[in-house]
Phi, psi and omega in degrees: 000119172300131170213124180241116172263091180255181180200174196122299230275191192164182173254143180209160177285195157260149216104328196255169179222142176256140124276135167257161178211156201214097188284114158261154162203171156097037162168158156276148186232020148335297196262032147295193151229194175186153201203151175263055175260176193226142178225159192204156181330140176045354178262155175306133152335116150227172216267114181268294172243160185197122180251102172270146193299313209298324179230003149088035161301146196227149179210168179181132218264159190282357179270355160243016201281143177097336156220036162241136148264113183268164187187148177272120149245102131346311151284014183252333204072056192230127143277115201258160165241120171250119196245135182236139185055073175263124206266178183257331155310000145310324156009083196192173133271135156262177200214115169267149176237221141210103160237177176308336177199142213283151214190159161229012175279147176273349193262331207263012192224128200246335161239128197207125226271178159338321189125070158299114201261142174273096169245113135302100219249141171260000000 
């Protein structure tokens, strides 16, 4: 049984940086992708980030690119988000995810973890 587990997340001021991290298990996810996204009060799920494991390719939405990172430890199965310079519309739960191919569609991710909440304060 597939399971994504996150962690990380806390209250921080604006400005400050988090990792988050997102422990996979139950298949190897070599031929995955793994992906980030966040909902925040009353708005849609959206598309943060995208890693594929097999060659550690990034994708990224334009409202965190330059200061959000995804990143891989393989022996661990862990997929991290390293977030920086952080606004209070960062705000969200984030959500890890897992599909058959790297994506920014949200229908296109076949596993998906609890949730980790952000709050960013101004």
């Amino acid at each position: 049984q597939v399971q994504l587990v996150e962690s990380g997340g806390g209250l921080v001021q604006a400005g400050d940086s988090l990792r988050l991290a997102c422990a996979a298990s139950g298949r190897t996810f070599s031929s995955y992708a793994m992906g980030w996204f966040r909902q925040a009060p009353g708005k849609e799920r959206e598309f943060v980030a995208t890693l594929t494991w097999s060659d550690g390719s990034t994708y990224y939405a334009d409202s965190v690119k330059g200061r959000f990172t995804i990143s891989r430890d393989n022996a661990k199965n862990t997929v991290y988000l390293r977030m920086n310079s952080l606004k209070p519309e960062d705000t969200a739960v984030y959500y890890c995810a897992a599909a058959g191919r790297s994506s920014w569609r949200r229908n296109e991710y076949d596993y998906w973890g609890q949730g980790t909440q952000v709050t960013v304060s101004s």
